[in-house]
PDB file of N, H, CA, C and O in Angstrom:
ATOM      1  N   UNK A   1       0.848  -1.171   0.000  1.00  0.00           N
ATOM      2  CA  UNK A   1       0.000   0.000   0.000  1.00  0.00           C
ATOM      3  C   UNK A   1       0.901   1.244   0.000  1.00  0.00           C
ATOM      4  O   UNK A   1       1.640   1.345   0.979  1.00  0.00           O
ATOM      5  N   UNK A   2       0.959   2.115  -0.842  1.00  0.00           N
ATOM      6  H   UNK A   2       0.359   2.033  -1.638  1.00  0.00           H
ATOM      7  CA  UNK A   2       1.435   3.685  -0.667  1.00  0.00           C
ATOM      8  C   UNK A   2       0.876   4.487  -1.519  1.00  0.00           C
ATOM      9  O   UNK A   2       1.014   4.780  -2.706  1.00  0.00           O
ATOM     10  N   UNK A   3      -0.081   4.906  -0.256  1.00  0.00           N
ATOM     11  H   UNK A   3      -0.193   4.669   0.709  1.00  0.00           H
ATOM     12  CA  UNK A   3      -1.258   5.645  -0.431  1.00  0.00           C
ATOM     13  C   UNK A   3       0.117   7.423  -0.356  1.00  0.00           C
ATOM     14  O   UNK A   3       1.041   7.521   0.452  1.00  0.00           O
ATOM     15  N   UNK A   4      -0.178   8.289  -1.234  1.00  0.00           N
ATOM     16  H   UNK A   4      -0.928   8.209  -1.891  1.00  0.00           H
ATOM     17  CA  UNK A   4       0.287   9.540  -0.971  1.00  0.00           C
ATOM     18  C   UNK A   4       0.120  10.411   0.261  1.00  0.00           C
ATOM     19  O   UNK A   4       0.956  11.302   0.412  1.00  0.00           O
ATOM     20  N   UNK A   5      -0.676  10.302   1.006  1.00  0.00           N
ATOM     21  H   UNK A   5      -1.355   9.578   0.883  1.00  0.00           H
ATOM     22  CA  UNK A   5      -0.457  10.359   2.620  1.00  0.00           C
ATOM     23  C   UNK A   5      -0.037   9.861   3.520  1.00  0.00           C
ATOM     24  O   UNK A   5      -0.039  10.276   4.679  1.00  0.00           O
ATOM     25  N   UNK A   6       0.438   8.770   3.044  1.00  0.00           N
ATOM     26  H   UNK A   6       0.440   8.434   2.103  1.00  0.00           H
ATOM     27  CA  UNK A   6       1.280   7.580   3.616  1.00  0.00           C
ATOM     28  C   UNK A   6       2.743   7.939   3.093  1.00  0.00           C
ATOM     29  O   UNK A   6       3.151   8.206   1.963  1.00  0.00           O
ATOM     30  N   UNK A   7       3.590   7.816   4.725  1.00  0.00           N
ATOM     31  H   UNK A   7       3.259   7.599   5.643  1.00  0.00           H
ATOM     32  CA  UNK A   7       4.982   8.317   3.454  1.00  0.00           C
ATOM     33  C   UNK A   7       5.680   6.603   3.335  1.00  0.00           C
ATOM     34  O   UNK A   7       5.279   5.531   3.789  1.00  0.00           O
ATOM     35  N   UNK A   8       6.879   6.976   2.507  1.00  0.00           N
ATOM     36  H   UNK A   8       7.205   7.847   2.138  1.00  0.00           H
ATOM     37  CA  UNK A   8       7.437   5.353   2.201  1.00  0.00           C
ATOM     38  C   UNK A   8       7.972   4.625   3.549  1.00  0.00           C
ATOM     39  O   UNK A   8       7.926   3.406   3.709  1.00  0.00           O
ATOM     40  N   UNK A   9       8.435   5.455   4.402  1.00  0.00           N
ATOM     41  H   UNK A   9       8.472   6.446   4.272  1.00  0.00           H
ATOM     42  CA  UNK A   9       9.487   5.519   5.624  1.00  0.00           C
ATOM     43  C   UNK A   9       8.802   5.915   6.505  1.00  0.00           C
ATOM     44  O   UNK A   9       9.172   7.031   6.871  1.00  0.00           O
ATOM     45  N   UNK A  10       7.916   5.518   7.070  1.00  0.00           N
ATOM     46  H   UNK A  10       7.615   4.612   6.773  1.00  0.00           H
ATOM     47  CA  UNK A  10       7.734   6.042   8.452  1.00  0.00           C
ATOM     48  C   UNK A  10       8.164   6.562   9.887  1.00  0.00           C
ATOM     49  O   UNK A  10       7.605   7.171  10.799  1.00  0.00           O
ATOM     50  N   UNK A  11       9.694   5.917   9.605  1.00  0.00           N
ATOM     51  H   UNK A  11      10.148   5.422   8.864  1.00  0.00           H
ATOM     52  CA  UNK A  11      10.801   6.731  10.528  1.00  0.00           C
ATOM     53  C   UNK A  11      11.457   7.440  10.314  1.00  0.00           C
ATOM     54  O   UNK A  11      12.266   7.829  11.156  1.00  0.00           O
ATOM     55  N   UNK A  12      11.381   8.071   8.716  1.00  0.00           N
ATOM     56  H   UNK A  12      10.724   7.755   8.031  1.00  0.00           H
ATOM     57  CA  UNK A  12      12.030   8.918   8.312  1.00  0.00           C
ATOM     58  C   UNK A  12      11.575  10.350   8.852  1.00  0.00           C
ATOM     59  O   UNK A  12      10.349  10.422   8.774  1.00  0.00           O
ATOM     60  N   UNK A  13      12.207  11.651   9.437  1.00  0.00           N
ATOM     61  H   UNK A  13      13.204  11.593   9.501  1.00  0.00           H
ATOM     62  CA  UNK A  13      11.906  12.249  10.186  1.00  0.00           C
ATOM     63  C   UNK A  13      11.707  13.212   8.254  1.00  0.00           C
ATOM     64  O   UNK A  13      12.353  13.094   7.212  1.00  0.00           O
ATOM     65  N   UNK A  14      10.312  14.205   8.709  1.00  0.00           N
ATOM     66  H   UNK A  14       9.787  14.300   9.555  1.00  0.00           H
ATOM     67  CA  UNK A  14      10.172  15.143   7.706  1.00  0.00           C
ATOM     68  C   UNK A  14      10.448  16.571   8.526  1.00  0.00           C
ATOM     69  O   UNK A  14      10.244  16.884   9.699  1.00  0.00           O
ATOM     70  N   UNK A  15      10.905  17.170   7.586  1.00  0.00           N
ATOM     71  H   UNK A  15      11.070  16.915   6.633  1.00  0.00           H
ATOM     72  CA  UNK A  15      11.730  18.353   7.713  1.00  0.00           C
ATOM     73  C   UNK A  15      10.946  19.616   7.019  1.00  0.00           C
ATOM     74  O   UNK A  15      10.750  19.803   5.818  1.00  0.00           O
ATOM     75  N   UNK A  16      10.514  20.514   8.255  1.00  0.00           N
ATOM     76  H   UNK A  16      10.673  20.363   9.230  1.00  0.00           H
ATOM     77  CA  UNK A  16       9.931  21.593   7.724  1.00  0.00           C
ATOM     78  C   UNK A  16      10.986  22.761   7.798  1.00  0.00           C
ATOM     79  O   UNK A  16      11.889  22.921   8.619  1.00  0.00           O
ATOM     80  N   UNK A  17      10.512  23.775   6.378  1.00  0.00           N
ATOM     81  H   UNK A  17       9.778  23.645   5.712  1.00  0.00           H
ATOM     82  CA  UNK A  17      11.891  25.094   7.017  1.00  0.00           C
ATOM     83  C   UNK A  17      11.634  26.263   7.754  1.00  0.00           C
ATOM     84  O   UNK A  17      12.456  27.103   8.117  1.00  0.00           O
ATOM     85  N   UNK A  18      10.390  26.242   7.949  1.00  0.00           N
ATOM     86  H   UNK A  18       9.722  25.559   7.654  1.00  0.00           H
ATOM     87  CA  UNK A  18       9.288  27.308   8.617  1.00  0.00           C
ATOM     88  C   UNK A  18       9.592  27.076   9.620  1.00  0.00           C
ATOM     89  O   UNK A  18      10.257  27.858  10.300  1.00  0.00           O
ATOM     90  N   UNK A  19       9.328  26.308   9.887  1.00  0.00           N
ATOM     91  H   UNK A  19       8.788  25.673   9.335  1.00  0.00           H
ATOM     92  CA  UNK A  19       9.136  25.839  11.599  1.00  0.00           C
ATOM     93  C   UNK A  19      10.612  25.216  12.380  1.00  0.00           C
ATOM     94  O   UNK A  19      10.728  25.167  13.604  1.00  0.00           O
ATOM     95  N   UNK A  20      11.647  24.780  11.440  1.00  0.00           N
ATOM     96  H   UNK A  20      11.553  24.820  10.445  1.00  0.00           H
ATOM     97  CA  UNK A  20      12.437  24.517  12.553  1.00  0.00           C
ATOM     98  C   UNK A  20      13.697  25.220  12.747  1.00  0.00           C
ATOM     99  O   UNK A  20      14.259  25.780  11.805  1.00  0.00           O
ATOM    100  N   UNK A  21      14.046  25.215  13.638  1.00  0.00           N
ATOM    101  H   UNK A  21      13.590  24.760  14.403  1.00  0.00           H
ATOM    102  CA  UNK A  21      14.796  26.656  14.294  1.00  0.00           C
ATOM    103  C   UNK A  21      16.564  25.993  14.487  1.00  0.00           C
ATOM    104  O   UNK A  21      17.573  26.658  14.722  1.00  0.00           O
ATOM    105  N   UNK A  22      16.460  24.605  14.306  1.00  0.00           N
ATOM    106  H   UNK A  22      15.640  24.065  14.115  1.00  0.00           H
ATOM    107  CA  UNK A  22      17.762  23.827  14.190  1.00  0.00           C
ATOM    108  C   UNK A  22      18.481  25.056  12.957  1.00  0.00           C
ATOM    109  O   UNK A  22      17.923  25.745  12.103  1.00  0.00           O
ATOM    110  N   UNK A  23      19.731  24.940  13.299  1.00  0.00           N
ATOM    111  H   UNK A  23      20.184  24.380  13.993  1.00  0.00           H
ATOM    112  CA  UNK A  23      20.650  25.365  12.323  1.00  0.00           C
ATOM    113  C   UNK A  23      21.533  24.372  11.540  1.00  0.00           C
ATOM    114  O   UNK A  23      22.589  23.771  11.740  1.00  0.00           O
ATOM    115  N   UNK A  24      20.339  24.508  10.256  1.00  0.00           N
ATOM    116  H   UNK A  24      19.481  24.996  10.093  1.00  0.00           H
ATOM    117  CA  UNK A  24      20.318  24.047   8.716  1.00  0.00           C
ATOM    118  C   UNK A  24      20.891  24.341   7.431  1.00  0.00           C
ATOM    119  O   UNK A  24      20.474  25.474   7.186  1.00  0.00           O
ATOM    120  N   UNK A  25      21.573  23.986   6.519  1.00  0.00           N
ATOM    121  H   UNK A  25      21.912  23.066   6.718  1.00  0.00           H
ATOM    122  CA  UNK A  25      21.551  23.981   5.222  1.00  0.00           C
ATOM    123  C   UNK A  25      20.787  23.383   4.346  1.00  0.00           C
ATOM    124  O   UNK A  25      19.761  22.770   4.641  1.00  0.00           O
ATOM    125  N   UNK A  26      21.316  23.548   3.017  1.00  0.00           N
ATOM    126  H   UNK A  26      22.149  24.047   2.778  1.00  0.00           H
ATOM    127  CA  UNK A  26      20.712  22.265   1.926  1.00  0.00           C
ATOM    128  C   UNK A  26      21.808  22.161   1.226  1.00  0.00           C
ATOM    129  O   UNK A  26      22.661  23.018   0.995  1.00  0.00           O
ATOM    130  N   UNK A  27      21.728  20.822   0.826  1.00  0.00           N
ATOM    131  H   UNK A  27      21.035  20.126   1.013  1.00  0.00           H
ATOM    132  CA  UNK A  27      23.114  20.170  -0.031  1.00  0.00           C
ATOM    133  C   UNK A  27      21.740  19.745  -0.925  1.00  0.00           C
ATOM    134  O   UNK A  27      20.514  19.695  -0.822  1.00  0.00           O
ATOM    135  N   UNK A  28      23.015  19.431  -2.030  1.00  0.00           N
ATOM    136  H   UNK A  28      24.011  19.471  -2.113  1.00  0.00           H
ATOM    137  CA  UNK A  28      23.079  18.218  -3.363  1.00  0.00           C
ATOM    138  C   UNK A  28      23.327  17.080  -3.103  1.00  0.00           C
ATOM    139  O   UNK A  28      22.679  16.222  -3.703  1.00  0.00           O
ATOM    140  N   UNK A  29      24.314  16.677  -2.155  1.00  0.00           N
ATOM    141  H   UNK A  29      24.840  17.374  -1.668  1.00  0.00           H
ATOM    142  CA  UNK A  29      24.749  15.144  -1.659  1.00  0.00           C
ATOM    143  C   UNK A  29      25.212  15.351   0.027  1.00  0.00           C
ATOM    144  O   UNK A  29      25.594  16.335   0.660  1.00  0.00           O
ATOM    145  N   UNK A  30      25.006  14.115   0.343  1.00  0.00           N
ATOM    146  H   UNK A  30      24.696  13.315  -0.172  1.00  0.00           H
ATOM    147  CA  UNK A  30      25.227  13.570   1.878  1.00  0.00           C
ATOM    148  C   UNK A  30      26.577  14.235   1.873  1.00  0.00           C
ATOM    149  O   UNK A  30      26.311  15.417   2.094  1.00  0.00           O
ATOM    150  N   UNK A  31      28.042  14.107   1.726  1.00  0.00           N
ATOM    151  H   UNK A  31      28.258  13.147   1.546  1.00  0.00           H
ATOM    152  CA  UNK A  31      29.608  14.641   1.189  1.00  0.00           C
ATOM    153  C   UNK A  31      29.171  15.863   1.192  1.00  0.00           C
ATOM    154  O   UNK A  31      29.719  16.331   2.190  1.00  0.00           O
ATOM    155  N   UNK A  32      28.206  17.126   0.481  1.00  0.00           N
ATOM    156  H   UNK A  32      27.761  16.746  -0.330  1.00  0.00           H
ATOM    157  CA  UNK A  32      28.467  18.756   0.785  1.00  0.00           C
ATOM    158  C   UNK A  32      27.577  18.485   2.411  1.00  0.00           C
ATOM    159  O   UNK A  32      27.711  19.533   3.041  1.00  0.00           O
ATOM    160  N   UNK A  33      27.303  18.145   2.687  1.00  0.00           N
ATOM    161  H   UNK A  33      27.194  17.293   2.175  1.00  0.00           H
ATOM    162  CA  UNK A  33      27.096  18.144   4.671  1.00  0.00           C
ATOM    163  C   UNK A  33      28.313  18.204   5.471  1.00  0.00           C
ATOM    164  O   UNK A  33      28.402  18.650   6.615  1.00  0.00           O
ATOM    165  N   UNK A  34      29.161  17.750   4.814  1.00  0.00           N
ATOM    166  H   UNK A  34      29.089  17.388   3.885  1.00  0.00           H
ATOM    167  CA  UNK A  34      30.485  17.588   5.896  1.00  0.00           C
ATOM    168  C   UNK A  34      31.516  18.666   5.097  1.00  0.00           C
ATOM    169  O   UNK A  34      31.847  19.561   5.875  1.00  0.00           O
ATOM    170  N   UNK A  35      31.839  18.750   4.367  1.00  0.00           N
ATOM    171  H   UNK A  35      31.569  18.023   3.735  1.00  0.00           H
ATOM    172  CA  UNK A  35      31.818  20.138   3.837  1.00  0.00           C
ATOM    173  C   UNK A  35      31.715  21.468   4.234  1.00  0.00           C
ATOM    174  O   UNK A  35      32.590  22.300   4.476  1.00  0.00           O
ATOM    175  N   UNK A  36      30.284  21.540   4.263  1.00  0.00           N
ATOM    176  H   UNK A  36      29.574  20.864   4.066  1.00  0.00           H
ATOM    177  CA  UNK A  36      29.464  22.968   5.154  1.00  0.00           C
ATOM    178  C   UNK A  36      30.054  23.031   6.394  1.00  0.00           C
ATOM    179  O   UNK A  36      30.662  23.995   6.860  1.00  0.00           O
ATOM    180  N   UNK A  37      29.832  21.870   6.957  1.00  0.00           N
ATOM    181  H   UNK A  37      29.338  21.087   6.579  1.00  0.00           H
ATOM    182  CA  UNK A  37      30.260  21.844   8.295  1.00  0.00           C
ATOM    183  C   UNK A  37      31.569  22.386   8.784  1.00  0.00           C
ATOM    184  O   UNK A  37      31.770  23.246   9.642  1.00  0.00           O
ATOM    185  N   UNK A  38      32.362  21.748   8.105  1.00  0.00           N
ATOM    186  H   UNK A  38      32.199  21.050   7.407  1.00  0.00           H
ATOM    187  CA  UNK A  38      33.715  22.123   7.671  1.00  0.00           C
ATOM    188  C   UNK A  38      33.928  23.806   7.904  1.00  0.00           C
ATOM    189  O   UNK A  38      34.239  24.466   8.896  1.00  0.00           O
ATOM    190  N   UNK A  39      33.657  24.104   6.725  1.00  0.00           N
ATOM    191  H   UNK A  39      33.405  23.567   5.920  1.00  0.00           H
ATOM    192  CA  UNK A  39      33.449  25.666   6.370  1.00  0.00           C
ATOM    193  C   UNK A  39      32.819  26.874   7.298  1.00  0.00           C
ATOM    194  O   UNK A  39      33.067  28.078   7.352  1.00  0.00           O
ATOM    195  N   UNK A  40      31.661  25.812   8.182  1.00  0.00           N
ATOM    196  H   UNK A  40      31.459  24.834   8.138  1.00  0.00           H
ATOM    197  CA  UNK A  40      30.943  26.653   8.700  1.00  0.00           C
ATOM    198  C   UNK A  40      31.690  26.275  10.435  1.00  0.00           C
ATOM    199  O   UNK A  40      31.142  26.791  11.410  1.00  0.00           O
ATOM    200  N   UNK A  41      32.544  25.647  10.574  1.00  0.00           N
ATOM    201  H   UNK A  41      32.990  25.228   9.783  1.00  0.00           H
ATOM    202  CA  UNK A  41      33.537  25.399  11.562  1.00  0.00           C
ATOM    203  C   UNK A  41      32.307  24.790  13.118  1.00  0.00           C
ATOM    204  O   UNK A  41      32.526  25.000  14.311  1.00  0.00           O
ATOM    205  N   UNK A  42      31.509  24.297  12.720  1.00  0.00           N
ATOM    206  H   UNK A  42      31.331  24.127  11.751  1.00  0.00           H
ATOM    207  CA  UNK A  42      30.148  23.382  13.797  1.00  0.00           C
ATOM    208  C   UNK A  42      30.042  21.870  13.049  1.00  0.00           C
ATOM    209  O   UNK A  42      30.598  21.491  12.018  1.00  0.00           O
ATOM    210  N   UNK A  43      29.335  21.315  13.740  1.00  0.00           N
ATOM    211  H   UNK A  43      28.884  21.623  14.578  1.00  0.00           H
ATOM    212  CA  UNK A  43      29.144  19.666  13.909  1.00  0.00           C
ATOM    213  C   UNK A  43      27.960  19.596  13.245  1.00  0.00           C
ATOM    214  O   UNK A  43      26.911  20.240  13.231  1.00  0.00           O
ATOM    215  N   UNK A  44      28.553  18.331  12.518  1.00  0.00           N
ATOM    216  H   UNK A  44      29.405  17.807  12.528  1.00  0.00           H
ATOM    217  CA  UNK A  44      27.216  18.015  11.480  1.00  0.00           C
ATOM    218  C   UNK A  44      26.451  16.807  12.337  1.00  0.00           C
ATOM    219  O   UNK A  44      26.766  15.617  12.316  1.00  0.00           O
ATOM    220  N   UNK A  45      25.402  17.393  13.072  1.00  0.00           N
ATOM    221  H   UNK A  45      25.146  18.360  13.089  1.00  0.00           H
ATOM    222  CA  UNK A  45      24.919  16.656  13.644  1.00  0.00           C
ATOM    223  C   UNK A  45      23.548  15.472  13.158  1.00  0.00           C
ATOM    224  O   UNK A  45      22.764  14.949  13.949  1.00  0.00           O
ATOM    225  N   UNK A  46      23.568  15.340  12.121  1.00  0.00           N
ATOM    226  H   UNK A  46      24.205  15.766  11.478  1.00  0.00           H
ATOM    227  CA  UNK A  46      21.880  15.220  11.131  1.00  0.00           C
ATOM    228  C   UNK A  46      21.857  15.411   9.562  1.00  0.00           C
ATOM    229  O   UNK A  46      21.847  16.531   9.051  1.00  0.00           O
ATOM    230  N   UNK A  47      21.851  14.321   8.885  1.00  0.00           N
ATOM    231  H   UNK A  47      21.858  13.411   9.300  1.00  0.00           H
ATOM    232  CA  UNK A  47      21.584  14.348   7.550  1.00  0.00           C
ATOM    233  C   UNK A  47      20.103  14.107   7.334  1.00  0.00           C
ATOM    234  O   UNK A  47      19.463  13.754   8.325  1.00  0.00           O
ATOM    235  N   UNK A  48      19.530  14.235   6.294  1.00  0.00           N
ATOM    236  H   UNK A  48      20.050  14.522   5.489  1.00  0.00           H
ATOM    237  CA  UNK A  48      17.575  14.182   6.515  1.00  0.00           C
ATOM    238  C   UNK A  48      17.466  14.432   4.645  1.00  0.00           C
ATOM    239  O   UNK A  48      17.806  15.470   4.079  1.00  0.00           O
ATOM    240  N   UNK A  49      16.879  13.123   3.923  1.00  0.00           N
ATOM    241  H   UNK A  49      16.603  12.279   4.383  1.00  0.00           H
ATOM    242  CA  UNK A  49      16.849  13.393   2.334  1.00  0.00           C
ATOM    243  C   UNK A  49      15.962  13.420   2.558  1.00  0.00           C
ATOM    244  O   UNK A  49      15.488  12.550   3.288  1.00  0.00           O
ATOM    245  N   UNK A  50      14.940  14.808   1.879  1.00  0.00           N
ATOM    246  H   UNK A  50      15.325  15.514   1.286  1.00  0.00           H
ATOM    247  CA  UNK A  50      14.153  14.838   1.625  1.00  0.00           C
ATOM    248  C   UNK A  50      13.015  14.365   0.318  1.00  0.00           C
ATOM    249  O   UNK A  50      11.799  14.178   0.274  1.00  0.00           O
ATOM    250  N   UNK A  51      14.200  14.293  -0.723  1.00  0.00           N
ATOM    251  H   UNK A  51      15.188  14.445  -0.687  1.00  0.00           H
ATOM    252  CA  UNK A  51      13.838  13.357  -2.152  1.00  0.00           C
ATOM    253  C   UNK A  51      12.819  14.360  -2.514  1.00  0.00           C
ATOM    254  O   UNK A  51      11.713  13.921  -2.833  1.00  0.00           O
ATOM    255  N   UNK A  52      12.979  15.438  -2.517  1.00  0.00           N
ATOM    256  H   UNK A  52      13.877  15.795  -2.258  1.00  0.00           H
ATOM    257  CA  UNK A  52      12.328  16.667  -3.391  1.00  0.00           C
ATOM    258  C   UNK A  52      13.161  17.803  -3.701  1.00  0.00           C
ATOM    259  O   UNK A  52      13.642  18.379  -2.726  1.00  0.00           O
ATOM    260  N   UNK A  53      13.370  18.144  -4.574  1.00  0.00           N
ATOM    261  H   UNK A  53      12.980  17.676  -5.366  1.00  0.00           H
ATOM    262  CA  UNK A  53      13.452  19.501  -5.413  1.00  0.00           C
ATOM    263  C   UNK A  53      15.348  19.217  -6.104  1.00  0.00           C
ATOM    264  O   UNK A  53      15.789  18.171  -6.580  1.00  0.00           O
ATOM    265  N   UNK A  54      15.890  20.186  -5.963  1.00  0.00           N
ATOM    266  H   UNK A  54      15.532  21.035  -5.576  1.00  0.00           H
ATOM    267  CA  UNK A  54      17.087  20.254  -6.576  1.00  0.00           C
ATOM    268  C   UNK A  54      17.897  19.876  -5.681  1.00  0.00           C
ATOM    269  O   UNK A  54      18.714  18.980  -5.894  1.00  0.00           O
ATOM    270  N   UNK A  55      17.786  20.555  -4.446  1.00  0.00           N
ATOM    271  H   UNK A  55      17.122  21.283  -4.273  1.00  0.00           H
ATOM    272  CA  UNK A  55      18.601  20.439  -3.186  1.00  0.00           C
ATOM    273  C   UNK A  55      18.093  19.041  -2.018  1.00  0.00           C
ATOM    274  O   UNK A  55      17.771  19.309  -0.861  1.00  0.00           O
ATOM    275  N   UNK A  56      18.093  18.209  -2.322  1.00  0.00           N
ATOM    276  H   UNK A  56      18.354  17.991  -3.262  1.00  0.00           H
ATOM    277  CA  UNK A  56      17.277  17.391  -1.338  1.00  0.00           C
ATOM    278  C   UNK A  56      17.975  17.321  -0.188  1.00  0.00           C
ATOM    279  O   UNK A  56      17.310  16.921   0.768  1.00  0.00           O
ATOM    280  N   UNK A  57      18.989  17.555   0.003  1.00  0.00           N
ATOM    281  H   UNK A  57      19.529  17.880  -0.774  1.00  0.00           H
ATOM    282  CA  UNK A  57      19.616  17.056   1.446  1.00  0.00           C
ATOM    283  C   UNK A  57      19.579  17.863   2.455  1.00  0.00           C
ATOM    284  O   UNK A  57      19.811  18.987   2.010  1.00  0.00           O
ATOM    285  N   UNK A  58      19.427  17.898   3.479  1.00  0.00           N
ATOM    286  H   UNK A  58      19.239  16.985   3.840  1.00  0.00           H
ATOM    287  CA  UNK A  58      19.607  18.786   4.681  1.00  0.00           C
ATOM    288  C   UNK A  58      20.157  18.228   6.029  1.00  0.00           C
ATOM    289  O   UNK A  58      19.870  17.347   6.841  1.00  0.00           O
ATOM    290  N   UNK A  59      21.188  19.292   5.827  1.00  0.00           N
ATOM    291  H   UNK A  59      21.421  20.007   5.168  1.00  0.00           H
ATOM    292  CA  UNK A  59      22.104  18.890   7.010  1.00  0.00           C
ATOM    293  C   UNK A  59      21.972  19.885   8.388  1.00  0.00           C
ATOM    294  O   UNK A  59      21.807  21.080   8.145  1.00  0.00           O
ATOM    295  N   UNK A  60      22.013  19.602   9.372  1.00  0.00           N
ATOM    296  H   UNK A  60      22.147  18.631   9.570  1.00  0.00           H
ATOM    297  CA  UNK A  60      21.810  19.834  10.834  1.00  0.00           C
ATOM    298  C   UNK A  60      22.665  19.882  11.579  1.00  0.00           C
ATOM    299  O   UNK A  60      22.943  18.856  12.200  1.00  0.00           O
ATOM    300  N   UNK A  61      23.415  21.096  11.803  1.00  0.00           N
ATOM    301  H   UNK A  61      23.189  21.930  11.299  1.00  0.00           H
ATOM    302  CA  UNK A  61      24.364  21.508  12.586  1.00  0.00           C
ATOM    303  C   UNK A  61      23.980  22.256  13.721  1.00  0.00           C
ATOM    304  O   UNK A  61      23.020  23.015  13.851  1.00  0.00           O
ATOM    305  N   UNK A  62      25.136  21.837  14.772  1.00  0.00           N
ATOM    306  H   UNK A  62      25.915  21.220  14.666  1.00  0.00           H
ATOM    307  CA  UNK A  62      25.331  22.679  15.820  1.00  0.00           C
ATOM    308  C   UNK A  62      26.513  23.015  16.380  1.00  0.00           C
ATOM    309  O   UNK A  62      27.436  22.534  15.722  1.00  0.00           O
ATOM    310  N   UNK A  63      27.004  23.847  17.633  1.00  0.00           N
ATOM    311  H   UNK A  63      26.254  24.238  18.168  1.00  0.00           H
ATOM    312  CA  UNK A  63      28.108  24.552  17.838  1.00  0.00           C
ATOM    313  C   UNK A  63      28.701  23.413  18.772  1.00  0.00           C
ATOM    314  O   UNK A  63      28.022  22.938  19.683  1.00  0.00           O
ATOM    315  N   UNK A  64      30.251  22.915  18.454  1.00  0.00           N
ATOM    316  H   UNK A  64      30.802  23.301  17.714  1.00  0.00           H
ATOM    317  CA  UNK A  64      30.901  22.304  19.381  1.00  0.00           C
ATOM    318  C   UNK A  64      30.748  22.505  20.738  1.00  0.00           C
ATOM    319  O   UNK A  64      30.463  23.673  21.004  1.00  0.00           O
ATOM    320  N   UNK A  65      30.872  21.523  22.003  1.00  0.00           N
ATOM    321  H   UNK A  65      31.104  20.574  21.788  1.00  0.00           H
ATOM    322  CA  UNK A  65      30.733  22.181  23.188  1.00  0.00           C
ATOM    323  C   UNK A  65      31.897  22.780  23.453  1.00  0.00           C
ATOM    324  O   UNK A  65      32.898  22.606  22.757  1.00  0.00           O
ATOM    325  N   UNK A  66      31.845  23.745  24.772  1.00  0.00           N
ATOM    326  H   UNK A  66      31.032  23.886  25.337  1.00  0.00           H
ATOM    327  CA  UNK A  66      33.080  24.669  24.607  1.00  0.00           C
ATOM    328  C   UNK A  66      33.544  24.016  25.843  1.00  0.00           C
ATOM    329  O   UNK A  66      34.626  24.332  26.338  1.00  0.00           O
TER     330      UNK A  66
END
């Protein structure tokens, strides 16, 4: 059964950009997540494919502990 209100993954966590206040990007591939991270000198804490649009990936960072 996969009814379109039904997602494929049910443990797959869905990712809104409105609403969540995590500090996010969007990649092209799982590899620009660690990257960003890189660059953006915080912990890639969370990869999340969304399997829509150009950018599907979103990665979930936060600040090292100090």
């Amino acid at each position: 059964m996969n009814d379109k209100n039904e997602p494929n993954n049910p443990d797959e966590e869905e990712f809104d950009p409105v609403t969540d206040t995590r500090d996010w990007s969007a990649a092209v591939t799982e590899l620009a997540c660690f990257a960003l991270a890189r660059r953006k000198g915080k912990r890639l804490v969370k990869i999340i494919n969304t399997k829509k649009s150009s950018m599907p990936i979103i990665c979930i960072f936060e600040d090292y502990p100090e």
